[in-house]
DSSP file (Angstrom, degrees, kcal/mol; ACC not computed):
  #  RESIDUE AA STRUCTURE BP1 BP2  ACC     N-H-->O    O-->H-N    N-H-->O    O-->H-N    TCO  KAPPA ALPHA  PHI   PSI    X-CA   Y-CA   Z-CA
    1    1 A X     >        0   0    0      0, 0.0     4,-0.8     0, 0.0     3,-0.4   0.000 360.0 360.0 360.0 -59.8   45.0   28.9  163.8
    2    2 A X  H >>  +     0   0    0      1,-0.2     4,-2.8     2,-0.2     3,-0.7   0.886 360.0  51.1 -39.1 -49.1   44.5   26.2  160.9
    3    3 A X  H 3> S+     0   0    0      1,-0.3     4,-2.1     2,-0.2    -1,-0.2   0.856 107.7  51.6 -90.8 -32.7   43.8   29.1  158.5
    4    4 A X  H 34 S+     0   0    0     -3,-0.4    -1,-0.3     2,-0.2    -2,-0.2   0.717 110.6  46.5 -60.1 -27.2   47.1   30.9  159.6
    5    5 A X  H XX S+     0   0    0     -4,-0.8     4,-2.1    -3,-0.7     3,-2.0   0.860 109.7  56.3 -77.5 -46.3   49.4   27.8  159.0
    6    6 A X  H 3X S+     0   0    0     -4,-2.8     4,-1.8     1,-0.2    -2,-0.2   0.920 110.6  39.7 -49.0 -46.9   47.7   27.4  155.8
    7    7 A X  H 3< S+     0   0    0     -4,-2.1     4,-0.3     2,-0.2    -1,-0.2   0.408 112.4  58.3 -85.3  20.1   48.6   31.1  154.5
    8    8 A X  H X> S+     0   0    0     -3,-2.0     3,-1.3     2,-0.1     4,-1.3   0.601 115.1  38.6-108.7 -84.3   52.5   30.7  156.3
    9    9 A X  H 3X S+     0   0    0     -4,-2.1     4,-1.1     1,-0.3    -2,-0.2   0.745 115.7  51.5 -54.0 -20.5   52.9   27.3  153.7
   10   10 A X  H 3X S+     0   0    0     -4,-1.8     4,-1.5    -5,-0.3    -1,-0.3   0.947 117.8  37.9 -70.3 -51.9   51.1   29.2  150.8
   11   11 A X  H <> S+     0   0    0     -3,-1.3     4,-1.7    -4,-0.3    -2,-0.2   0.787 116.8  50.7 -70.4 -28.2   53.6   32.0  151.5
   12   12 A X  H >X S+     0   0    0     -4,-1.3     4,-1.5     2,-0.2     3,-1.1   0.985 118.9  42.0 -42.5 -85.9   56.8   29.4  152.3
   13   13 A X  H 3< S+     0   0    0     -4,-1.1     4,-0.3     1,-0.3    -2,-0.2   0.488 114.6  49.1 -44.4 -25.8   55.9   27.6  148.8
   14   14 A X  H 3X S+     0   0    0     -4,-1.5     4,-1.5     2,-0.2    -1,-0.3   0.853 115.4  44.5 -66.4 -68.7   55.3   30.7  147.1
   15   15 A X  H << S+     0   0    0     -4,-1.7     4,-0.5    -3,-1.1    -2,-0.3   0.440 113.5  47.6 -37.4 -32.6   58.6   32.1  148.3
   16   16 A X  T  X S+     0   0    0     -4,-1.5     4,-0.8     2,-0.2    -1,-0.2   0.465 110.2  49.4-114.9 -12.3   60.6   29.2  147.7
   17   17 A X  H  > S+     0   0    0     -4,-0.3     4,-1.6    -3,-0.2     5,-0.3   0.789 114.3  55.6 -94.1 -62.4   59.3   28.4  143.6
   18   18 A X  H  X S+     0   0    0     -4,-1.5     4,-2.9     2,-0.2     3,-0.4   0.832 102.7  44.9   5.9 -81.2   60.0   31.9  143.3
   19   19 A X  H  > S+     0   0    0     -4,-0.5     4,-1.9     1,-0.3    -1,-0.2   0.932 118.3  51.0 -72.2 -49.8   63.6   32.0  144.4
   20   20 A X  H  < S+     0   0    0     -4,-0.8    -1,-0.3     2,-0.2    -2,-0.2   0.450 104.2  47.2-100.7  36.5   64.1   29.0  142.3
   21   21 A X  H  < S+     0   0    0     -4,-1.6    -2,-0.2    -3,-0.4    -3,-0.1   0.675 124.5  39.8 -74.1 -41.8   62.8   29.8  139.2
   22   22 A X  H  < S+     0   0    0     -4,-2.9     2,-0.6    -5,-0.3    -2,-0.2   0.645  97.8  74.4 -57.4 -29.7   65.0   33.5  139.7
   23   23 A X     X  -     0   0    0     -4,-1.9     4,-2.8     1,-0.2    -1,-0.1  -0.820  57.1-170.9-134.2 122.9   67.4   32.8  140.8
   24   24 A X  H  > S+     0   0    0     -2,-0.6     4,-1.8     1,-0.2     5,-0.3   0.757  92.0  58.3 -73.0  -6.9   70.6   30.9  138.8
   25   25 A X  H  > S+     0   0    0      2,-0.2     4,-3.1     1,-0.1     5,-0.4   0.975 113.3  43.2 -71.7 -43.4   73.0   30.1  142.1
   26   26 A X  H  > S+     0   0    0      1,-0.3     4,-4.4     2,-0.2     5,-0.4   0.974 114.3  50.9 -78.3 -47.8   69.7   27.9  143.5
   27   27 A X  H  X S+     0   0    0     -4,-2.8     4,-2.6     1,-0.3    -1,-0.3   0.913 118.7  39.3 -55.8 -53.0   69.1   26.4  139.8
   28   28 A X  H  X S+     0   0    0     -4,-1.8     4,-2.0     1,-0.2     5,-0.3   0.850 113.4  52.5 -43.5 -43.4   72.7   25.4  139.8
   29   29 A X  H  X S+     0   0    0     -4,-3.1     4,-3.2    -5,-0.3    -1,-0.2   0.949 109.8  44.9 -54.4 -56.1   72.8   24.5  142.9
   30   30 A X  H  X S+     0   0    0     -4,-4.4     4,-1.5    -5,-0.4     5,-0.2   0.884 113.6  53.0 -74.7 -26.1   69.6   22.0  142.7
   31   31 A X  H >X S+     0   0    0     -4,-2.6     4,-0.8    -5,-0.4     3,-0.5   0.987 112.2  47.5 -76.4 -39.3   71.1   20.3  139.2
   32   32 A X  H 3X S+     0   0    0     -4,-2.0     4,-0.8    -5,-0.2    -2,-0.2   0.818 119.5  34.9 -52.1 -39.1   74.3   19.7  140.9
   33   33 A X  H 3X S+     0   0    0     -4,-3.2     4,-2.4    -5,-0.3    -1,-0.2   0.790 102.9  71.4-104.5   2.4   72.8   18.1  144.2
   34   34 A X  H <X S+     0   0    0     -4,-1.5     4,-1.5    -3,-0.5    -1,-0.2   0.694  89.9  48.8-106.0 -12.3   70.2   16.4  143.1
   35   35 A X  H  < S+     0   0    0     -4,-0.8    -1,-0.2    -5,-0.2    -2,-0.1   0.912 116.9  53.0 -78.3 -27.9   71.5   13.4  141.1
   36   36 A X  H >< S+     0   0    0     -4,-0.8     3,-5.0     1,-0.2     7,-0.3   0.933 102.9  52.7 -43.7 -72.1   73.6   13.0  144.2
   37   37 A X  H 3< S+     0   0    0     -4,-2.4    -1,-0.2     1,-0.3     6,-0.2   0.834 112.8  45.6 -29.2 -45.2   70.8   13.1  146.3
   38   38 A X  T 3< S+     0   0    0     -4,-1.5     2,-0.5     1,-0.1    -1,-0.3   0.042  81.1 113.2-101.4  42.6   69.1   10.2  144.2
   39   39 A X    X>  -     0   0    0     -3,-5.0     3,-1.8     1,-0.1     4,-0.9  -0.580  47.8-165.2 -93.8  87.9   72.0    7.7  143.9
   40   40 A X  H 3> S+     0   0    0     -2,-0.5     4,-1.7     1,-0.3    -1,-0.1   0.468  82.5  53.2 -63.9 -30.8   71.2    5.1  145.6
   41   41 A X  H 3> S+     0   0    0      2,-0.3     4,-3.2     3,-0.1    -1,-0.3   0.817 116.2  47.1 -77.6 -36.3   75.0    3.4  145.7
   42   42 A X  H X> S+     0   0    0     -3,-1.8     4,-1.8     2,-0.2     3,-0.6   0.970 101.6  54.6 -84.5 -60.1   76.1    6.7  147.1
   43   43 A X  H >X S+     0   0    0     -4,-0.9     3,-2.3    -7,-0.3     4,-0.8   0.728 115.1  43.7 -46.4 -82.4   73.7    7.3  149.5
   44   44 A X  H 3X S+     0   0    0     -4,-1.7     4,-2.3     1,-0.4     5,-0.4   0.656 108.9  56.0 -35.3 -43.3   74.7    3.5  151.3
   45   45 A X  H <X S+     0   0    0     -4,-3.2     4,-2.4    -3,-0.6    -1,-0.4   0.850 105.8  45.6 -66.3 -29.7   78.0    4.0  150.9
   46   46 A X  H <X S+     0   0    0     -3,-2.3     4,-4.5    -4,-1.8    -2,-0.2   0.955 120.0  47.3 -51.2 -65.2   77.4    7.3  153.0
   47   47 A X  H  X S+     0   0    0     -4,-0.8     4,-1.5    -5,-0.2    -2,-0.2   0.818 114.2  43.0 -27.0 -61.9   75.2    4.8  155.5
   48   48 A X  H  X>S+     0   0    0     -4,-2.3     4,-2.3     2,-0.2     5,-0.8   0.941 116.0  50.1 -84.1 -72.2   77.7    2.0  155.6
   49   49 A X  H >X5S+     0   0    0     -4,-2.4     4,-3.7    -5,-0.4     3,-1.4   0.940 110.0  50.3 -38.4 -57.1   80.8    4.8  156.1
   50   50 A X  H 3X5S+     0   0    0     -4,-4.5     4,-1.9     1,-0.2     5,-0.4   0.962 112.4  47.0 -62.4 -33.4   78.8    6.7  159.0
   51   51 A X  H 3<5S+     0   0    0     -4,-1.5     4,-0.5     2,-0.2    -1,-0.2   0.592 111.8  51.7 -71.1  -5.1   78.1    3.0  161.2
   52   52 A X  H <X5S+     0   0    0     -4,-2.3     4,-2.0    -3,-1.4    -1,-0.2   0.756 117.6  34.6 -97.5 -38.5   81.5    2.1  160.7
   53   53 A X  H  <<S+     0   0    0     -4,-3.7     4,-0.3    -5,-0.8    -2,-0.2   0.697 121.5  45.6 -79.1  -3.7   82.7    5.5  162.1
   54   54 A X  T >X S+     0   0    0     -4,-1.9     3,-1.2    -5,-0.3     4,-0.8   0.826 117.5  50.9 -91.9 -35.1   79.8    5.8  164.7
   55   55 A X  H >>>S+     0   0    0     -4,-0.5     4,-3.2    -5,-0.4     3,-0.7   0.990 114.8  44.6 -60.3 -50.2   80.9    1.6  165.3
   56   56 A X  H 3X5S+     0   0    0     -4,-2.0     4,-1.1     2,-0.2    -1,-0.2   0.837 109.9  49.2 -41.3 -46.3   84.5    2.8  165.8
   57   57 A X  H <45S+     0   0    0     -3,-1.2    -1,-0.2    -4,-0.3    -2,-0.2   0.384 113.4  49.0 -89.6 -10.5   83.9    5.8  168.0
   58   58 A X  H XX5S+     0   0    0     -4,-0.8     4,-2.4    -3,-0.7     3,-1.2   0.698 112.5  48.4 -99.9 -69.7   81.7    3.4  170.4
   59   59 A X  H 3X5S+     0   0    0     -4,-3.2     4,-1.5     1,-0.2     5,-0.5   0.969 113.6  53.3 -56.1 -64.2   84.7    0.5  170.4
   60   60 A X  H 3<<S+     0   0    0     -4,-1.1     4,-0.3    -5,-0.5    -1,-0.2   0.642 110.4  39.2 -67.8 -21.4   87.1    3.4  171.2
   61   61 A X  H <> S+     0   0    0     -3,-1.2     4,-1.0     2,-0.1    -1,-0.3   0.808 106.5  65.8-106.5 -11.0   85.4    4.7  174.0
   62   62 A X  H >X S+     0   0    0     -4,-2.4     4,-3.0    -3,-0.3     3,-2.6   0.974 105.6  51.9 -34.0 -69.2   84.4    1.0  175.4
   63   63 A X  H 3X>S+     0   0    0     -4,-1.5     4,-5.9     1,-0.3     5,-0.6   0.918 103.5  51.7 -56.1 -38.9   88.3    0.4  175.9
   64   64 A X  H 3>5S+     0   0    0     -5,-0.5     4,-0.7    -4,-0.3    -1,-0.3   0.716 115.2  39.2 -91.9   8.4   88.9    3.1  177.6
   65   65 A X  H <X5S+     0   0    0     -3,-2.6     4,-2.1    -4,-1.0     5,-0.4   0.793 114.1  54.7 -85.8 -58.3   86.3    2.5  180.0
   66   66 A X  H  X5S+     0   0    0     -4,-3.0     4,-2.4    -5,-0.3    -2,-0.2   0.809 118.2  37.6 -37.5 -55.0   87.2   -1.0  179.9
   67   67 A X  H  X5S+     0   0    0     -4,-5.9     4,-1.8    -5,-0.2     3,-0.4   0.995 111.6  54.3 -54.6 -61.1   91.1    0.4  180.8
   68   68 A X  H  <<S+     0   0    0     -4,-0.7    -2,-0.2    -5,-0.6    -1,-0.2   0.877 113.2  45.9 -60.1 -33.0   90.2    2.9  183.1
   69   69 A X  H  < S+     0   0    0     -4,-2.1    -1,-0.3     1,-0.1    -2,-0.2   0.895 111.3  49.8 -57.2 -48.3   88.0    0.0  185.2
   70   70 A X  H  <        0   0    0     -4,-2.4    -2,-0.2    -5,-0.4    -1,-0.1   0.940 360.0 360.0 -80.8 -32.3   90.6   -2.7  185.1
   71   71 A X     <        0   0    0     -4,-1.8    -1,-0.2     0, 0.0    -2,-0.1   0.605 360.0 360.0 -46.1 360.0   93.7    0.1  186.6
């Protein structure tokens, strides 16, 4: 079993340096997303934006249990 996962990630890793060394969409692709990925200001602000819309979506349905209890 060990020696079968080991030749599935030798063949993943294999497959996947491959494809981007060939292939220009993935090289474009990976200079384009990866100084996003490592901004640090953008990635919080992404943080901060999703807890305010998960905070939002939490308050909103709290009232309307809150309503639907007090009727």
């Amino acid at each position: 079993m060990k020696s079968l996962l080991q030749n599935s990630e030798v063949y993943f890793w294999s497959s996947l340096l491959n494809l981007m060394d060939n292939s220009p969409f993935v090289q474009k692709t990976i200079r384009f997303v990866y100084p996003i990925i490592k901004n640090e200001e953008l990635i919080r602000t992404g943080k901060v934006s999703t807890l305010i819309g998960f905070s939002g979506l939490i308050m909103g349905i709290m009232s309307y249990m809150f309503y639907y209890l007090a009727r």
